[in-house]
DRENTORKOL-3810 file (N, C-alpha, C; in nm, 4 decimals):
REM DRENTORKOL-3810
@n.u->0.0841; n.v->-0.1175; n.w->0.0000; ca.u->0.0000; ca.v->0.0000; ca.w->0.0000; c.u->0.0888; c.v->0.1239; c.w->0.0000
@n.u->0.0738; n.v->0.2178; n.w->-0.0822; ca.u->0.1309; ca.v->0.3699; ca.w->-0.0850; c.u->0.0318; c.v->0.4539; c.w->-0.0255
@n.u->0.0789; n.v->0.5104; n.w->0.0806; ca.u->-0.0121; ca.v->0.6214; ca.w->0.1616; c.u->0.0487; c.v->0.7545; c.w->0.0989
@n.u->0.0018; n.v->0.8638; n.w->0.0451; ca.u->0.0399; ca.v->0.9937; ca.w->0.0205; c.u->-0.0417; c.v->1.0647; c.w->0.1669
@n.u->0.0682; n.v->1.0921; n.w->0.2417; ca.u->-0.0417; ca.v->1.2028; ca.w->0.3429; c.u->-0.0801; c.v->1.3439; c.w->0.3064
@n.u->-0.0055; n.v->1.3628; n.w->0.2238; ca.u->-0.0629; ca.v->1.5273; ca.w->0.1725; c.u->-0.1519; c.v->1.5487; c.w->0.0853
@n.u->-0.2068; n.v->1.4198; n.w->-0.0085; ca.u->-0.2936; ca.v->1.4268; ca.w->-0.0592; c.u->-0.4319; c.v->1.3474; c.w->-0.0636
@n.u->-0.3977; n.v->1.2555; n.w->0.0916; ca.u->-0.4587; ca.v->1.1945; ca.w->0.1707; c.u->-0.5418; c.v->1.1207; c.w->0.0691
@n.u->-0.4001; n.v->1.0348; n.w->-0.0045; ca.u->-0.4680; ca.v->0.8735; ca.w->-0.0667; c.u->-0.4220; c.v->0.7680; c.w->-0.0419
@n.u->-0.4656; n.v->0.6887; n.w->-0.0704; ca.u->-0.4088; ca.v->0.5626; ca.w->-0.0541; c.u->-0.3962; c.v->0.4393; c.w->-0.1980
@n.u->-0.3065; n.v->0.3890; n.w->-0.2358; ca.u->-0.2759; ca.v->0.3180; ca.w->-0.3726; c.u->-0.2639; c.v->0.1901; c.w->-0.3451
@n.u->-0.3505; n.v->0.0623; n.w->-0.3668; ca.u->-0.2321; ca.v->-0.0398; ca.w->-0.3752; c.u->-0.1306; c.v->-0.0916; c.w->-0.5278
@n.u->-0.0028; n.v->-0.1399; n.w->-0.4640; ca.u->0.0441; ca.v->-0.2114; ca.w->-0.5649; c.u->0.1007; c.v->-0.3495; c.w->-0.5543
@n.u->0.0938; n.v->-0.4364; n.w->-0.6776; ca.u->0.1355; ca.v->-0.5857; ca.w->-0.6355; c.u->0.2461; c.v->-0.6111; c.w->-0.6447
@n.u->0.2934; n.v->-0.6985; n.w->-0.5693; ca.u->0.3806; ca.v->-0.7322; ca.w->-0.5508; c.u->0.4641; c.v->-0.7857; c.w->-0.6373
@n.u->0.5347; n.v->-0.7994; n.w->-0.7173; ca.u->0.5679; ca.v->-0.8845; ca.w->-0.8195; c.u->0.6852; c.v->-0.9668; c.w->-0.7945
@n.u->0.7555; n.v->-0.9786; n.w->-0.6974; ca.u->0.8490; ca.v->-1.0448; ca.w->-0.6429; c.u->0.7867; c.v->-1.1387; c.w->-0.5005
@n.u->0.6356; n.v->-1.1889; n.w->-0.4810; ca.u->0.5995; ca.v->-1.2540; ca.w->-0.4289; c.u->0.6234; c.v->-1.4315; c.w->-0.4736
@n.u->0.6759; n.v->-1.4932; n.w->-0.3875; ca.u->0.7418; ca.v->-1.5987; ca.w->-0.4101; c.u->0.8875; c.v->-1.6322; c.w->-0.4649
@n.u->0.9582; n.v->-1.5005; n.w->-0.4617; ca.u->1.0910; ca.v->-1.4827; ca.w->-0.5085; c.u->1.1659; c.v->-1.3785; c.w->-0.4112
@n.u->1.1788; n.v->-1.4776; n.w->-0.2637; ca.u->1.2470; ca.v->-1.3457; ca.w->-0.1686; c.u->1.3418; c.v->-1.2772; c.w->-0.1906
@n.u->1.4778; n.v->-1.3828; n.w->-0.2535; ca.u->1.5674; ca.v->-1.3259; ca.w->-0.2685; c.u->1.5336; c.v->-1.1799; c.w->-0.3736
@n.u->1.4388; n.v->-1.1783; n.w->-0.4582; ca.u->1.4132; ca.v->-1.0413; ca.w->-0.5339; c.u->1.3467; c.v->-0.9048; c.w->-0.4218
@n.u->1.2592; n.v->-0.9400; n.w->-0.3535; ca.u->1.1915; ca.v->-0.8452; ca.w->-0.2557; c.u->1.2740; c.v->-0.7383; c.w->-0.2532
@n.u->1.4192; n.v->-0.7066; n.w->-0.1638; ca.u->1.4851; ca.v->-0.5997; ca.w->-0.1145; c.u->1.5075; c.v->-0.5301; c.w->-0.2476
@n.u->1.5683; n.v->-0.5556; n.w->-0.3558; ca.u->1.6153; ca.v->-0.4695; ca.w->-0.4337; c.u->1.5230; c.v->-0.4507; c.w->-0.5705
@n.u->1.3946; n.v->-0.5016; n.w->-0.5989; ca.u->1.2716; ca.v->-0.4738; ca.w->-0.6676; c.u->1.2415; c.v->-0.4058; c.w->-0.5702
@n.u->1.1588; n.v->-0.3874; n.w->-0.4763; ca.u->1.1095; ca.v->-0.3150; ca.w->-0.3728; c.u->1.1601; c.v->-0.1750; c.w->-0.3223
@n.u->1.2725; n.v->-0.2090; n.w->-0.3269; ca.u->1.3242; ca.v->-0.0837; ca.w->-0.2684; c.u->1.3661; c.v->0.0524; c.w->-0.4136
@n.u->1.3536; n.v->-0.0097; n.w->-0.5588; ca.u->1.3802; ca.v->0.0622; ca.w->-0.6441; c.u->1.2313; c.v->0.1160; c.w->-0.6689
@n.u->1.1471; n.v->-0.0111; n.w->-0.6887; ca.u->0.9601; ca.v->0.0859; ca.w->-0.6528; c.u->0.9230; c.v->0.1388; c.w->-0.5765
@n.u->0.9725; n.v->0.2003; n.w->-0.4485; ca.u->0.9672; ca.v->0.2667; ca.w->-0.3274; c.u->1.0450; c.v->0.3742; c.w->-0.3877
@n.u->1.1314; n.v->0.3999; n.w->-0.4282; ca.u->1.2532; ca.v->0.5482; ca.w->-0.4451; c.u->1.1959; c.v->0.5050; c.w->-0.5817
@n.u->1.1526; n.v->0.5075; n.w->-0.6794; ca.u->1.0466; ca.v->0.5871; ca.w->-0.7914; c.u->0.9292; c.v->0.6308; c.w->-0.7981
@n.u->0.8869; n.v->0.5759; n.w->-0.6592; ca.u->0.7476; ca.v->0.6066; ca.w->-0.6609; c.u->0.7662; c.v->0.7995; c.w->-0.5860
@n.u->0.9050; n.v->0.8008; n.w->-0.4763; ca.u->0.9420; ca.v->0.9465; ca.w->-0.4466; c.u->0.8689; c.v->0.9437; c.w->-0.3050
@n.u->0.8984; n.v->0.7825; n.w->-0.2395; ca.u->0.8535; ca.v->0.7395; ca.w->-0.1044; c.u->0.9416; c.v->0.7701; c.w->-0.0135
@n.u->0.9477; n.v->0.8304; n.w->0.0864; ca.u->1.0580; ca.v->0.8735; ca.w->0.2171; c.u->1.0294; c.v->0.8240; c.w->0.3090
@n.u->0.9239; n.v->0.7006; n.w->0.3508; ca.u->0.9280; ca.v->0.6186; ca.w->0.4831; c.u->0.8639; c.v->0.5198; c.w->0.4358
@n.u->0.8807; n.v->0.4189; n.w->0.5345; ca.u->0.8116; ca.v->0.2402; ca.w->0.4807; c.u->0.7631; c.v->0.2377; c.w->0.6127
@n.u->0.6648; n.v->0.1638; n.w->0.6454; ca.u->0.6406; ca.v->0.1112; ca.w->0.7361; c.u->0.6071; c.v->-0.0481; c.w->0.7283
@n.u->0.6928; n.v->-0.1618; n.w->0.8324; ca.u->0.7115; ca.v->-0.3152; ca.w->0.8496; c.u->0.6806; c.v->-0.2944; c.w->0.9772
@n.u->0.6571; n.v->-0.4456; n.w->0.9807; ca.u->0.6619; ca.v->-0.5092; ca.w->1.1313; c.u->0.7657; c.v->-0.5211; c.w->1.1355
@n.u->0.9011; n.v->-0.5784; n.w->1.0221; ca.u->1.0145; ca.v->-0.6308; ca.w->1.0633; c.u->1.0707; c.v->-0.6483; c.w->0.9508
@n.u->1.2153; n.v->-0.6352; n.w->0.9235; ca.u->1.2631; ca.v->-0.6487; ca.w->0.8045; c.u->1.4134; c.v->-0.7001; c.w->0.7982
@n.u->1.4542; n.v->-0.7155; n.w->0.7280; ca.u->1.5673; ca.v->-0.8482; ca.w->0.6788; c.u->1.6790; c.v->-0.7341; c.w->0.6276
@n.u->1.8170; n.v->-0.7631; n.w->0.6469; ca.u->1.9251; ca.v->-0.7090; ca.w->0.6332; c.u->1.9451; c.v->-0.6503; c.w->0.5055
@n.u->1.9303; n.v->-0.7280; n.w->0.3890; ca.u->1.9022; ca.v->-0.6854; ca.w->0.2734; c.u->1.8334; c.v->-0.5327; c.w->0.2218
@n.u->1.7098; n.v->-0.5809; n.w->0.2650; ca.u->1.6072; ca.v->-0.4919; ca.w->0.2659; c.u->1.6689; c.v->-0.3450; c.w->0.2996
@n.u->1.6621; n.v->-0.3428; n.w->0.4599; ca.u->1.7457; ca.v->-0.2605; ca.w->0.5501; c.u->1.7983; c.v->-0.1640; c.w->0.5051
@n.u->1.9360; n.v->-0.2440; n.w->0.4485; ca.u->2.0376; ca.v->-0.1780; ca.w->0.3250; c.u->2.0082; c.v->-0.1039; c.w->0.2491
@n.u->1.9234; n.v->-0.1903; n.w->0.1334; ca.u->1.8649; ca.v->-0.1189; ca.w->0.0302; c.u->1.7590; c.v->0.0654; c.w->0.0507
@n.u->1.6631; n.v->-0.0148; n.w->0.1239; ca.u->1.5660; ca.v->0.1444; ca.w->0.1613; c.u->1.6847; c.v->0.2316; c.w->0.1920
@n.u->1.7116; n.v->0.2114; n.w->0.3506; ca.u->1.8074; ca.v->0.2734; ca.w->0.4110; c.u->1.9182; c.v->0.3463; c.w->0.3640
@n.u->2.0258; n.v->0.2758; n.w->0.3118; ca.u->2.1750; ca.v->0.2941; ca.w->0.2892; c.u->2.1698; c.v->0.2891; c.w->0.1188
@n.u->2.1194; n.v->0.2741; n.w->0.0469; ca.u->2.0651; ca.v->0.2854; ca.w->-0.0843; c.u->2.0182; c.v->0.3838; c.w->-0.1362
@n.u->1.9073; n.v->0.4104; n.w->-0.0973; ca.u->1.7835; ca.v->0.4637; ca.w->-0.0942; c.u->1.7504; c.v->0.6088; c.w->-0.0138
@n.u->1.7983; n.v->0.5920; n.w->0.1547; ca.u->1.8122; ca.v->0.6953; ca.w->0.1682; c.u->1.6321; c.v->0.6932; c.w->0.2725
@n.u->1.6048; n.v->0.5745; n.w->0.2650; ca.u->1.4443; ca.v->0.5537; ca.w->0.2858; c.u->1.4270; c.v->0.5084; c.w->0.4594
@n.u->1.3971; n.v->0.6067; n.w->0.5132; ca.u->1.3733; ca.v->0.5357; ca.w->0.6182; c.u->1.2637; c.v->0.4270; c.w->0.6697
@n.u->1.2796; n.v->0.3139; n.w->0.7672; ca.u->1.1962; ca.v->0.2209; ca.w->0.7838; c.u->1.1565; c.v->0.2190; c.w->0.8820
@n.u->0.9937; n.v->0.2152; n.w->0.9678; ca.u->0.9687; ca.v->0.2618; ca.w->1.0957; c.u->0.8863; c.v->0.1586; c.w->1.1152
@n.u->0.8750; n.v->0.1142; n.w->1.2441; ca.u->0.8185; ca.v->-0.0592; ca.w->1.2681; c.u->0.6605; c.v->-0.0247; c.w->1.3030
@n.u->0.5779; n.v->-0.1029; n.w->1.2556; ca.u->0.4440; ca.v->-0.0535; ca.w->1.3038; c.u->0.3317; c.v->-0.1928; c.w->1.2152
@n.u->0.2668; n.v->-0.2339; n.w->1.3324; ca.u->0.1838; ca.v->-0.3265; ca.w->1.2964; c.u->0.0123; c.v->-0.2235; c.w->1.3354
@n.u->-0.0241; n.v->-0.3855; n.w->1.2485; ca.u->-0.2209; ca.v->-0.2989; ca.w->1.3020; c.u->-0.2716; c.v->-0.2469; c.w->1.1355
@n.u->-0.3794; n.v->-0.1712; n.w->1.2047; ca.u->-0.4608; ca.v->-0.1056; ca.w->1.1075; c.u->-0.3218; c.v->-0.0061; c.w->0.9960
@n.u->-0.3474; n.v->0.0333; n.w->0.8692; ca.u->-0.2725; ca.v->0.1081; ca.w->0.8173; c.u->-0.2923; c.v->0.2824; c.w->0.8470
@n.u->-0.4553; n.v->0.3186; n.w->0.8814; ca.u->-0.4726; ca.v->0.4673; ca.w->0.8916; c.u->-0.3730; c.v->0.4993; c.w->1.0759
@n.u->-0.4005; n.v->0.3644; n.w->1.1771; ca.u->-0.3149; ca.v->0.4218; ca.w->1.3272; c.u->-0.2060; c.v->0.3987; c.w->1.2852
@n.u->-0.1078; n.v->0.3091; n.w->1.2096; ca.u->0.0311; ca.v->0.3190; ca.w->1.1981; c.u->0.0632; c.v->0.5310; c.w->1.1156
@n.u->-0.0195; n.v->0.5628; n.w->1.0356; ca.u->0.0146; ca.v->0.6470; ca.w->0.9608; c.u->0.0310; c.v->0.7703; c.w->1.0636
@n.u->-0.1026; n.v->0.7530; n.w->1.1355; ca.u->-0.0967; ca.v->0.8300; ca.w->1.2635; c.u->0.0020; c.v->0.8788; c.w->1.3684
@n.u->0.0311; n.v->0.7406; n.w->1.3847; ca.u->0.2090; ca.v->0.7371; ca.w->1.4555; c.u->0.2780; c.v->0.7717; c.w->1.4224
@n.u->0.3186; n.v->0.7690; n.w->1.2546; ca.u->0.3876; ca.v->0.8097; ca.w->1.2154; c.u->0.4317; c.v->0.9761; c.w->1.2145
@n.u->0.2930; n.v->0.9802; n.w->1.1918; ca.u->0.3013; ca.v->1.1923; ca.w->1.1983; c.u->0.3282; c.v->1.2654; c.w->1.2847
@n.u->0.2886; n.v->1.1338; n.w->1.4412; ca.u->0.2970; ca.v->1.1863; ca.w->1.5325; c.u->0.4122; c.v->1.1375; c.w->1.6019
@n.u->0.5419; n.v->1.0935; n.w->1.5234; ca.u->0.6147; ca.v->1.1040; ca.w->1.5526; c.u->0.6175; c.v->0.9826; c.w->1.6915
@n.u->0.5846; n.v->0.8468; n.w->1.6667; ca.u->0.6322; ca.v->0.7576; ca.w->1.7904; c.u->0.6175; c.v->0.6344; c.w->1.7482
@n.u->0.6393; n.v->0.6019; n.w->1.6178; ca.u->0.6835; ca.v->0.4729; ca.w->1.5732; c.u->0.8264; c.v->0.4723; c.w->1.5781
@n.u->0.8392; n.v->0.3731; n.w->1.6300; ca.u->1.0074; ca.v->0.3573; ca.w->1.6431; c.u->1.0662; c.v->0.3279; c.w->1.4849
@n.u->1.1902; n.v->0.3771; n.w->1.4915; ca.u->1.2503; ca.v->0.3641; ca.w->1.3632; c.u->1.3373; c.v->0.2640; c.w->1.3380
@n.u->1.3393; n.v->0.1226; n.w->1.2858; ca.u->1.4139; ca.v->0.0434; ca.w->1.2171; c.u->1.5294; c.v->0.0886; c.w->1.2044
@n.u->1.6578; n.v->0.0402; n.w->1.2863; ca.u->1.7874; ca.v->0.0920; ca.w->1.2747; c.u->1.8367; c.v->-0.0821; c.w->1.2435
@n.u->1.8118; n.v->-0.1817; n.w->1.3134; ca.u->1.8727; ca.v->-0.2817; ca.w->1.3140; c.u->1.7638; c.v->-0.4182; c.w->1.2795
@n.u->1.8365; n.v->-0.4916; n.w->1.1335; ca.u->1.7117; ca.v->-0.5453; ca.w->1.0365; c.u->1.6906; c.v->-0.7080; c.w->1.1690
@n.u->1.5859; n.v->-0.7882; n.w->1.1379; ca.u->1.5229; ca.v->-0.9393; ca.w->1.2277; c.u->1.6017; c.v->-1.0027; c.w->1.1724
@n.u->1.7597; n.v->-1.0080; n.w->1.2059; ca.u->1.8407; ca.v->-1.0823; ca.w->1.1186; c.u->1.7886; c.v->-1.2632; c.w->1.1273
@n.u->1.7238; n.v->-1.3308; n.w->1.2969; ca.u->1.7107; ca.v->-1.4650; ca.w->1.2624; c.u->1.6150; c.v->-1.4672; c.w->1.1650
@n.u->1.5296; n.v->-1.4259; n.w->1.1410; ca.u->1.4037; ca.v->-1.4505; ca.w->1.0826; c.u->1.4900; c.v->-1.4881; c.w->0.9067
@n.u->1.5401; n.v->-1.3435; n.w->0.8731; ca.u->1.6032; ca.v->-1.3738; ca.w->0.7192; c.u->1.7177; c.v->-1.4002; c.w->0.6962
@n.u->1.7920; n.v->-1.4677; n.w->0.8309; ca.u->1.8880; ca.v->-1.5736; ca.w->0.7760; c.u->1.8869; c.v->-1.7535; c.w->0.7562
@n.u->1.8116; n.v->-1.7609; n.w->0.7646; ca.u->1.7494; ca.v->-1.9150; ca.w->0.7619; c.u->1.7440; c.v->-1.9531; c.w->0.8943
@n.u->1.7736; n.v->-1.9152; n.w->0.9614; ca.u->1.7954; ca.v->-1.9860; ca.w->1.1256; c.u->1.6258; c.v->-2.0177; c.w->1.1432
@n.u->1.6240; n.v->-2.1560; n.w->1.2660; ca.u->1.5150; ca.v->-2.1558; ca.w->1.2774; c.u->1.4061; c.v->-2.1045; c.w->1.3993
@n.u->1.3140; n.v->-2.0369; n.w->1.3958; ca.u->1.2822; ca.v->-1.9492; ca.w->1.5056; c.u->1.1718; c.v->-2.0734; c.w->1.6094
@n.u->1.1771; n.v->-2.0116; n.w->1.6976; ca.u->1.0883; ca.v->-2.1175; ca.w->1.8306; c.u->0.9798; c.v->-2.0655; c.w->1.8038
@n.u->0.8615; n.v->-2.1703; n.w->1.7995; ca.u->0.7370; ca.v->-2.1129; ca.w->1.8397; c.u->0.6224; c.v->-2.1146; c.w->2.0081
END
């Protein structure tokens, strides 16, 4: 989903690297910086990724689960925490406990 807050819309787009992780970070992160996106919001994200938005991109990543209009909220209001350090077990194959 692309949220524009200044022109208070909302877009979806598909995914096209669904079922091809290794593509996600660097498809994703080049349709994010063309679309002229300056924040992402994840629950959690993978080193790759990270990189790319981040150190690439220039894109910051701010963690936020739930509805999409209260994450946006948070966002404006400034108290979603910001993604500095990516869920490395999750996207290094390791296996997680349930």
């Amino acid at each position: 989903m692309i949220v524009d807050t200044k022109a208070n819309s909302l877009r979806a787009v598909v995914n096209q690297t669904k079922g091809r992780p290794s593509e996600v970070g660097g498809t994703t992160g080049q349709l994010v910086s063309n679309e002229g996106i300056d924040a992402v919001i994840a629950s959690d994200i993978g080193p790759q990724a990270l990189e790319i938005f981040d150190g690439r991109y220039g894109i910051k990543v701010y963690q936020g689960e739930g509805k999409i209009k209260d994450a946006i909220r948070q966002l404006e209001e400034g108290i979603l925490p910001e993604i500095t350090k990516a869920a490395l077990q999750r996207y290094m194959g390791l296996k997680q406990e349930k």
